[in-house]
C-alpha positions as CSV (number, residue, x, y, z in Angstrom):
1,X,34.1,211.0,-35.1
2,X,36.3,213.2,-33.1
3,X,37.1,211.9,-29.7
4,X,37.4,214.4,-26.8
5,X,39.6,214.2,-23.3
6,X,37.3,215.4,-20.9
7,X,40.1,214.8,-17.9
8,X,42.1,216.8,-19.4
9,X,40.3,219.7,-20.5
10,X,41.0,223.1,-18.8
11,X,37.4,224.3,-18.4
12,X,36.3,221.3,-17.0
13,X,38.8,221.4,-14.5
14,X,38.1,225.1,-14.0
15,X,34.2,224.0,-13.4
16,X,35.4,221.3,-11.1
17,X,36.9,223.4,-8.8
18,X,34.2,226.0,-9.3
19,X,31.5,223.6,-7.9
20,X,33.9,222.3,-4.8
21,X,34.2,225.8,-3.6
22,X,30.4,226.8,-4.4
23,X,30.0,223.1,-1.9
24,X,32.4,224.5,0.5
25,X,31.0,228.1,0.8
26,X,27.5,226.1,1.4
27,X,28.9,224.0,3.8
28,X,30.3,226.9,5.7
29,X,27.1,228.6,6.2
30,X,25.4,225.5,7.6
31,X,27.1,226.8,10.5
32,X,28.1,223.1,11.0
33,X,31.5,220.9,11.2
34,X,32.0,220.0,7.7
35,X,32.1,216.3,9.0
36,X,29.2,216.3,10.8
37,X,27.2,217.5,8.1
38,X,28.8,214.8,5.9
39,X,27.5,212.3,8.3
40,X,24.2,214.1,8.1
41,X,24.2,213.4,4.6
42,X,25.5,210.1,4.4
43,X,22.5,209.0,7.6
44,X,19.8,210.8,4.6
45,X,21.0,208.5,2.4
46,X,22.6,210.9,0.4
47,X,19.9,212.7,-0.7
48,X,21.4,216.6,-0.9
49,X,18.2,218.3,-0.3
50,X,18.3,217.1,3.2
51,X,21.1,219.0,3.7
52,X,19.0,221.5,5.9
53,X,16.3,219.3,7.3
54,X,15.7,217.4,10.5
55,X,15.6,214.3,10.8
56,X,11.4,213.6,10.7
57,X,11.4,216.4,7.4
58,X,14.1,214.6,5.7
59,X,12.0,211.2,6.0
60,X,9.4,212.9,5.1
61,X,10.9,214.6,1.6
62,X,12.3,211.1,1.1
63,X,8.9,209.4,1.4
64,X,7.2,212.3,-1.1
65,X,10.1,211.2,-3.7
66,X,9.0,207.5,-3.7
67,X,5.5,208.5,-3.9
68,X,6.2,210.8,-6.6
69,X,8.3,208.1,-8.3
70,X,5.2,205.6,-8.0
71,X,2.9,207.5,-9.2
72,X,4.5,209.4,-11.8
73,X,7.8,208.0,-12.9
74,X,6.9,204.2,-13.1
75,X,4.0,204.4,-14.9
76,X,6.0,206.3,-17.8
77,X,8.0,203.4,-17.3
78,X,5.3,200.2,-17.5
79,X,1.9,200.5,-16.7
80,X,0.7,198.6,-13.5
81,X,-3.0,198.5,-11.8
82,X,-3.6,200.3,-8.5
83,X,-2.7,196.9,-6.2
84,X,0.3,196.6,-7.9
85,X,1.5,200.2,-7.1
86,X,0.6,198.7,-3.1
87,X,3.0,196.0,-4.3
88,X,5.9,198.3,-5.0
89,X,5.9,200.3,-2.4
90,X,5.5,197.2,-0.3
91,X,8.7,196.1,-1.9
92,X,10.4,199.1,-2.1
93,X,9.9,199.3,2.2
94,X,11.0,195.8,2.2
95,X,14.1,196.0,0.5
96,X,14.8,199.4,2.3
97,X,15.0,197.2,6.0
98,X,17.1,194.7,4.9
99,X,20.8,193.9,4.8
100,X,22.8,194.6,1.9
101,X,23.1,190.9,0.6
102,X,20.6,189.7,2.7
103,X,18.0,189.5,0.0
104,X,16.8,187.7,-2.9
105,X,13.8,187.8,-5.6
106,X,11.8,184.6,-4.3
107,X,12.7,186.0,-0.6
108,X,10.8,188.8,-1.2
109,X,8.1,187.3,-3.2
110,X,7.3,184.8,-0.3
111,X,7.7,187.7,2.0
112,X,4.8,189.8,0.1
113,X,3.0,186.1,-1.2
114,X,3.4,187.2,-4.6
115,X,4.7,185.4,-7.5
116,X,8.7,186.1,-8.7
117,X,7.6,187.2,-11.6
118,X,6.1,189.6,-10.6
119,X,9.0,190.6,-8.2
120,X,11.5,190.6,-10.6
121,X,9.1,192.9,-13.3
122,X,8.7,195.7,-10.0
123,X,12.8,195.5,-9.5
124,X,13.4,196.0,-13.1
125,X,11.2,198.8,-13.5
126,X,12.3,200.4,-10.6
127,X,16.4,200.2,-11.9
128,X,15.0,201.7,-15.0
129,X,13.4,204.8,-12.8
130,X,17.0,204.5,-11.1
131,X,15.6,203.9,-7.4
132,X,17.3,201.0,-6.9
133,X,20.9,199.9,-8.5
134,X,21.4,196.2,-9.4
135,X,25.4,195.2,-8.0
136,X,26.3,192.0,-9.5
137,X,28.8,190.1,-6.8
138,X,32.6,190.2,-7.5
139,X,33.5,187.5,-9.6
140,X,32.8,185.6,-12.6
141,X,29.5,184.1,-14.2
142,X,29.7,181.5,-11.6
143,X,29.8,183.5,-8.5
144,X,26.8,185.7,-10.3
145,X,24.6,182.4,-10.8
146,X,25.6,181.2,-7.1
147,X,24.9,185.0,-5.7
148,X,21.4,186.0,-4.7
């Protein structure tokens, strides 16, 4: 197997600076400060096709993605019943409000009076359809068992 050095490759690094001036150029014409519009983005959540929105638009593009997710994605994903896809967005809301940290499976499952079971199927699935990212706490194996 040959092994390749991406990092080093010249057309890669030609691309790279290709697509920083392609986002630059679109920045310009946002007729925006560059900053600004970065804290635009990073108040979205990140999402770059609320670069041009307002505020209520970009909430409501972000709530069509999770209702596209639910009803399309996930159940490509694992197949769940019509209260169950109440469930999820349920969760998804819940999780969305709180704290980074300031969560845990059986919180949530008291929260929504459902088992954790059934809590942690809904966050799996929904790391496999990449809503939601799983970050393990910095540390070893016993910090990660201590760690909600």
């Amino acid at each position: 197997m040959e092994e390749y050095d991406l990092f080093w490759d010249e057309e890669y690094i030609t691309e790279a600076i290709e697509c920083e001036s392609k986002v630059y150029d679109n920045l310009i014409l946002l007729n925006n400060d560059p900053k600004i519009e970065f804290e635009s983005f990073l108040k979205s959540y990140g999402f770059p096709f609320n670069f041009n929105f307002d505020e209520e638009n970009s909430y409501k593009k972000i709530f069509t993605v999770v209702e596209n997710l639910i009803e399309k994605d996930i159940p490509s994903v694992k197949s769940f019943n019509s209260s169950t896809k109440d469930v999820i967005r349920r969760i998804i809301f819940y999780i969305a409000l709180q704290k980074p940290g300031g969560t845990s499976n059986q919180k949530i499952a008291n929260y929504l009076s459902i088992s954790s079971t059934t809590v942690r199927e809904i966050l799996s699935v929904l790391e496999k359809t990449q809503l939601l990212f799983n970050v393990k706490p910095y540390g070893g194996p016993s910090k990660i068992l201590k760690k909600p």
